[in-house]
C-alpha positions in Angstrom: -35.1 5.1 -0.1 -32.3 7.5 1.5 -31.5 10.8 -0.1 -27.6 9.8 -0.3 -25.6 11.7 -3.3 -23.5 8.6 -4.1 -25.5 4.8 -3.4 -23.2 2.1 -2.5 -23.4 1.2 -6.3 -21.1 4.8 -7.0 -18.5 4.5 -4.1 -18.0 0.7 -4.7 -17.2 1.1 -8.6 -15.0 4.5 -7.8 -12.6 1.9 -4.9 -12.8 -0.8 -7.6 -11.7 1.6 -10.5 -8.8 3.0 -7.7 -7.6 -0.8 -6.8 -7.8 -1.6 -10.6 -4.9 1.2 -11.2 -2.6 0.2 -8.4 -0.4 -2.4 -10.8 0.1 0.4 -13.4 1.1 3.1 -10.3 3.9 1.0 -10.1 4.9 0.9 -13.1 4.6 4.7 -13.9 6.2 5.7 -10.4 9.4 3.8 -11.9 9.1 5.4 -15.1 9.2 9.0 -13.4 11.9 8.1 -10.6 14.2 10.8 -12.1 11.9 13.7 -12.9 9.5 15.3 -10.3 6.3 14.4 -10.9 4.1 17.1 -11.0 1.5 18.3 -8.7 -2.2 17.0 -8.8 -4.9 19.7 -10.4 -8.1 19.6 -8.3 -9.7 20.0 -11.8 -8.1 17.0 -13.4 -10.9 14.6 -14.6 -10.0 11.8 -12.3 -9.3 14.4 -9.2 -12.5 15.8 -9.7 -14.2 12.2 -10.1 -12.8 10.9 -7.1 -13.7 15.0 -5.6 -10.3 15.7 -4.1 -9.0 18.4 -2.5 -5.6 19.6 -1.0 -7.0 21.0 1.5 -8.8 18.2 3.7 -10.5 21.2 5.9 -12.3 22.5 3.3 -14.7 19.4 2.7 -18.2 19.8 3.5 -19.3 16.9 5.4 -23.1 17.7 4.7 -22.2 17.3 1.5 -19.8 14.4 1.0 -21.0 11.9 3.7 -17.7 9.8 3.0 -15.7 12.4 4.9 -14.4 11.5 8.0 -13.3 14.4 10.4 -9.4 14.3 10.9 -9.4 12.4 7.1 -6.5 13.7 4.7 -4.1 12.1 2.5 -1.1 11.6 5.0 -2.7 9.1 7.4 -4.8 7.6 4.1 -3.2 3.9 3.1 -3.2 4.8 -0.8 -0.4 7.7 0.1 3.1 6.3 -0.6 6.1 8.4 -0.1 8.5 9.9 2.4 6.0 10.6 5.9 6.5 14.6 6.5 6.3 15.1 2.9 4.1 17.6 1.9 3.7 16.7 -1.6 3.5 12.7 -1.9 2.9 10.1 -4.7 -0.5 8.5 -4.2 -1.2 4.7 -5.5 -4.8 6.2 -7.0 -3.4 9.2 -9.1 0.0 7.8 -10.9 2.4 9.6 -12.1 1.5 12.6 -10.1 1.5 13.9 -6.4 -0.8 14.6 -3.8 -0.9 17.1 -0.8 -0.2 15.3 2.4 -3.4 17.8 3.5 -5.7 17.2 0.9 -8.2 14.3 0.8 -10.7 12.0 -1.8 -12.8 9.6 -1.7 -11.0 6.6 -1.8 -9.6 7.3 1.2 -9.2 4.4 3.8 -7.4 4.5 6.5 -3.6 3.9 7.4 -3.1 0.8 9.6 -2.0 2.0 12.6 -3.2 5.9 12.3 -5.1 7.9 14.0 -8.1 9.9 12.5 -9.7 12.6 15.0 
């Protein structure tokens, strides 16, 4: 046995419960068109479940062995939202928005981007 923090059990269920939200991100993304949707707290329960961070540099990859270097939210394929953004709607967190910087995760890459 491996002394891993999260099994494959833990990170399967966490994309499963992300992929289950994306038809109801739609939904509240139109709801919200006219008002700014506010920012994302690091300490909100699903932030903190899914351990995200605005800041994609300060992610300890001893720690979190999902972590890619060169990761973060703009080149990640759940960020919707204008590229160059810095704050950007996120399919896993509805009716809020991410840092373009930050990271989580869920995060998969981009088709097309480069991490590194």
């Amino acid at each position: 046995m491996t002394d891993r923090r999260y099994d494959r059990r833990t990170v399967l269920k966490s994309a499963l419960a992300g992929l289950a939200a994306l038809p109801a991100a739609g939904l509240v993304q139109t709801a919200h068109a006219q008002a700014a949707p506010p920012h994302l707290d690091e300490k909100d329960p699903l932030a903190a479940a899914m351990g995200y961070v605005h800041d994609a540099k300060k992610v300890d990859a001893n720690k979190v062995p999902q972590y890619k270097k060169g990761a973060h939210c703009a080149n990640c394929l759940q960020m919707t939202g204008k590229d160059g953004d810095e704050w950007r709607p996120c399919n896993i967190f509805p009716g809020k928005v991410v840092n373009a910087n930050g990271w989580c995760k869920v995060w998969v890459v981009k088709p097309g981007a480069k991490v590194g």
